[in-house]
N, C-alpha and C positions, 0 to 999 in steps of 0.2 A: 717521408719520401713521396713524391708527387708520383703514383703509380700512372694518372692519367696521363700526362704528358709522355710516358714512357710508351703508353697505349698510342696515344696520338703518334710518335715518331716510328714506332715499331710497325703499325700498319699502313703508317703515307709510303706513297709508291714514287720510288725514283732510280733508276737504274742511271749505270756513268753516262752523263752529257744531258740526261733529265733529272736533274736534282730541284726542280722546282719548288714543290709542294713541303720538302722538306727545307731548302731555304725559307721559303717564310716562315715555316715556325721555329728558324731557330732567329731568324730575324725579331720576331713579336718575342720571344723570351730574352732578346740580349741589348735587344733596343735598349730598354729602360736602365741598363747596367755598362753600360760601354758606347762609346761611340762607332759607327759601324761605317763599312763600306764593302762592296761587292766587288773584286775585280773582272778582268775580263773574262776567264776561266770561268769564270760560279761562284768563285769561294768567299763566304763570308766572312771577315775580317772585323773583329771587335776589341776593340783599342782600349784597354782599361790602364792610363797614367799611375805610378806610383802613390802611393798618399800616404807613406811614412816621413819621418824624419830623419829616417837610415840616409836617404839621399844618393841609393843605390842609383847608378844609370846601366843597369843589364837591362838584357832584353828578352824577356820570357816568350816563346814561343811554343802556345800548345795545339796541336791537330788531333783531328775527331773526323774521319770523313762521314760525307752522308749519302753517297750510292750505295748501293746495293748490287749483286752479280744477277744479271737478268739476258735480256733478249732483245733483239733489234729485229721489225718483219723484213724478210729480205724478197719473197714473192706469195703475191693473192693470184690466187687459183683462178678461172673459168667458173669454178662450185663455191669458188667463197672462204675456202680454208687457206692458212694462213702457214707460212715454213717460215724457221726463224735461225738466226746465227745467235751463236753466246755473245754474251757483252760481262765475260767474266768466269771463275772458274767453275762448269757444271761436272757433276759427275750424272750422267743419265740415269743411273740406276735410281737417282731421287727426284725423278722429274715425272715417274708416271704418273695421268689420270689423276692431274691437278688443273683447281681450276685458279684462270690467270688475270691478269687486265692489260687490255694493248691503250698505250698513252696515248691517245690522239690529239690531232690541232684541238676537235669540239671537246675533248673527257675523256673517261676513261668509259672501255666498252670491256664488258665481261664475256669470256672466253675457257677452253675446256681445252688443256694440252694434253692431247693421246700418241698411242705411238700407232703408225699406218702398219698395224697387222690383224691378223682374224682375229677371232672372239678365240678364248681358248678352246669351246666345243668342237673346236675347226681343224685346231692345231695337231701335225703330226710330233712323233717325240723330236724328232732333230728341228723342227722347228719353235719349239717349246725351250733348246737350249741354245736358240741363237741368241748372241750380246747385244744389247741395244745401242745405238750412236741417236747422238744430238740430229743426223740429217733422217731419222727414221721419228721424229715427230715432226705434230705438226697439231695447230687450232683449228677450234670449232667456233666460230662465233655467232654461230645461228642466222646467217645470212649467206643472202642468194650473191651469185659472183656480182654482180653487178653494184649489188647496194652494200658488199664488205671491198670493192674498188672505189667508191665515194666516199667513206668511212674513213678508212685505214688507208695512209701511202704507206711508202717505202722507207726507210728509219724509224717508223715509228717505232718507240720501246713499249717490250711486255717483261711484267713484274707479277713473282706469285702471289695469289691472293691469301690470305691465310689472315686469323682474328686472333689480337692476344689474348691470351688463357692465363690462368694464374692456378699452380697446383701448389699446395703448401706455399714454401715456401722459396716455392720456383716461379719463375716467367719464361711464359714460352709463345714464342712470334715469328715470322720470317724481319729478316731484317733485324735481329739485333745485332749479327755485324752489318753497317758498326754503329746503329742510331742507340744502342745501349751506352756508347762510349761518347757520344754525343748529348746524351740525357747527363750522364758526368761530369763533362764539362759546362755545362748549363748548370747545374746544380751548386758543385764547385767553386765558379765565379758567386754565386748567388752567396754560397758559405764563409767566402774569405771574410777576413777582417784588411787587419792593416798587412801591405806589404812594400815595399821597398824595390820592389821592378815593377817595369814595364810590362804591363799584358798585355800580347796579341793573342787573342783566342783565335783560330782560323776553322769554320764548319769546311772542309774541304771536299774538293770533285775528284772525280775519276782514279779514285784511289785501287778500284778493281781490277785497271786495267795497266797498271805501270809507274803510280804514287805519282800524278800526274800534275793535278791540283798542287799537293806538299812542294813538290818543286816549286813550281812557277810562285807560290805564295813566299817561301821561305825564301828564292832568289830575290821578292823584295822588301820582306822587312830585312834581311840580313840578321836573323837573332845571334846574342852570345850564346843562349843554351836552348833545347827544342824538347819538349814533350809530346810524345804521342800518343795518342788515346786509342784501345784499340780490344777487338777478344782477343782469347788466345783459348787454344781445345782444351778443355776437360775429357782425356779419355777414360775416366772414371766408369764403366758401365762393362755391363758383361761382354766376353770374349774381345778384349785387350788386355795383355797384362801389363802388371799393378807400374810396371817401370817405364812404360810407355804411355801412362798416363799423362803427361806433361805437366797437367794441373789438375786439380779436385773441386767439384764444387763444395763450398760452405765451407773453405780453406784460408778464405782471405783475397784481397786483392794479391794481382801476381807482380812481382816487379822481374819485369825483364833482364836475363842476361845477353841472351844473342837469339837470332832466327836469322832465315839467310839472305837478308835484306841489310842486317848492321850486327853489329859487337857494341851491344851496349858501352857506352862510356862509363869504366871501372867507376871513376871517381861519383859520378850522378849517382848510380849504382848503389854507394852504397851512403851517398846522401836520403835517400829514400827510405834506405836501411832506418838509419838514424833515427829520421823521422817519423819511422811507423812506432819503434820502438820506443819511443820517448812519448810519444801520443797513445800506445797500449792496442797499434790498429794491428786490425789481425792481416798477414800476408806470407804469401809462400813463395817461393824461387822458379825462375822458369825460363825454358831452355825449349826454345821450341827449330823443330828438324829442318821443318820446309814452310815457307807463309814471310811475307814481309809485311812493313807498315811504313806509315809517313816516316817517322823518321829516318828509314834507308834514303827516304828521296831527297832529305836535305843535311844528312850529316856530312855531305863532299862538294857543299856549299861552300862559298866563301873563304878557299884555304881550309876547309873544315869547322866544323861547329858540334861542338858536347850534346851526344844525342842521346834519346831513353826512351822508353816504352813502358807503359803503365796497363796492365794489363787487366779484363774481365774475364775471367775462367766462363766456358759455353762448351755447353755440349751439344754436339749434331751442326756442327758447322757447315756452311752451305748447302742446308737442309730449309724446308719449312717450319723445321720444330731448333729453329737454335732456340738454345734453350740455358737463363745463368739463375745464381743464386742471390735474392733480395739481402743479405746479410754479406756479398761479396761486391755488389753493386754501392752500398753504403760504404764498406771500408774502403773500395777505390776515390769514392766522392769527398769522404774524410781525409785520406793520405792527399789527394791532389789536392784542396783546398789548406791545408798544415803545410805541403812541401813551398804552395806558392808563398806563404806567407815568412818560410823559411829561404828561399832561394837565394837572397842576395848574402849570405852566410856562406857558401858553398864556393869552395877553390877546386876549379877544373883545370888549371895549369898542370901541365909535366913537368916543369922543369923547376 
């Protein structure tokens, strides 16, 4: 497993509408393996032809977005400090007293997100139990109003800063949804052998804010069937219980049943199935309550199109510490790599 490049995509900063940084590197790793194109959206688009003798003409479609949930500046101060709007789903309570980077035209500039209240020595008790909102922080970026007004406009994006870590036989980063699911599908292409469809690999955009990207991609290749690469929670950790865990880490890749973005297509469903188990790959079932993915955005495509989710078990989601397991990260790379080379096999008909 290429732990570097997981390092590399896990800490490049790209929030929805600035996927830059992580476009090109998924560009330099897919160049050499697919032909590529960029649409107008962002989204990279890597064409890998058939090369069996099957003579299948399906059209495999897999997504992997590569934003991240972050922040847009929306006003610089007189002092220099910086207020921001989400660009995706924050819960504030994992927002304090992190530090960030605001995406500018010149680079990125380093920045301290606090929330505008006292120091606690200050604090009365009813002000010690007031809830925090997204409009009660705000950046520090060490400049005087003047010289963070030349800096930094207005859309600029801020993304948290955070370094991957490796603990056992864990990885933990901001950003592995979904560049963990991205590193997958880069790997995957890399591991196929022969298959018998059409690949469009798609790195796609603005998947935080409305699977925005996945449409607009999937309304132009038109695929017969769509994969999407994606996490899904590990509530595996103290105070959840054990039935609300959705997934476990060190369980296996997950294969989706539904979340409330799509109903998995039964029949993919349990091609997947097949395929883990005829290959010996380890994977668990998975049923998640609230959260969507690319595939909601393109399975009411086209009259419809057989959609599926392929899932990384993560714990601490939309946190700084998502966090999955090296041994769950490998069986997803292995099933999606086995299922491409098995896909033109697979009857999605009802009728």
């Amino acid at each position: 497993m290429n732990i570097d490049l997981l390092r590399e995509l896990t800490e490049a900063h790209g929030c929805p509408g600035q996927e830059d940084a992580i476009r090109e590197i998924v560009k330099r790793e897919l160049g050499p393996l697919a032909e590529l194109s960029v649409d107008y959206m962002g989204n990279v688009i890597a064409f890998k032809p058939a090369n069996s003798s099957h003579g299948s003409e399906r059209k495999l479609m897999l997504a992997a977005h590569m934003d991240e949930i972050g922040f847009r500046v929306k006003h610089i101060s007189d002092k220099g400090f910086l207020r921001v709007a989400p660009v995706g789903g924050w819960d504030p309570r994992q927002m304090a007293s992190q530090r960030v980077k605001v995406l500018t035209e010149s680079g990125l500039i380093s920045g301290l997100l606090m929330q505008g209240t006292k120091p606690k020595h200050m604090l009365t008790a009813s002000e010690m139990g007031k809830e925090m909102t997204i409009d009660d922080y705000f950046i520090d970026i060490g400049m005087t109003g003047e010289a963070a007004k030349a800096a930094v406009q207005i859309g600029d994006g801020v993304t948290m800063d955070r370094q991957f870590q490796q603990m056992g036989d864990l990885f933990t980063c901001k950003a592995m949804d979904d560049r963990v699911a991205v590193f997958v599908m880069i790997e995957a292409l890399k591991a196929v052998k022969e298959h018998s469809v059409d690949i469009y690999a798609v790195a796609t955009v603005q998947e935080e804010i409305g699977l925005r990207g996945a449409a607009a991609s999937g309304s132009a290749i038109a695929p017969d069937v769509v994969v999407a690469l994606d996490i899904t929670l590990a509530n595996d950790i103290p105070g959840i219980p054990d039935e609300n865990s959705v997934t476990k880490l060190g369980e296996g890749t997950a294969i989706k049943v539904l979340d409330s973005s799509l109903i998995c297509h039964p029949k993919v469903v349990d091609h997947f199935k097949n395929v883990a188990k005829s290959n010996s790959i380890k994977y668990q079932m998975e049923l998640l309550p609230l959260g969507g993915t690319d595939a909601g955005g393109i399975q009411r495509l086209h009259g419809g199109v057989p959609a599926f989710t392929l899932s990384i078990p993560c714990r601490y989601v939309h946190t700084v510490n998502e966090t999955v397991h090296s041994g769950d990260v490998q069986a997803s790379i292995d099933l999606l790599a086995r299922y491409i080379e098995d896909c033109h096999n697979g009857d999605y008909a009802y009728a």
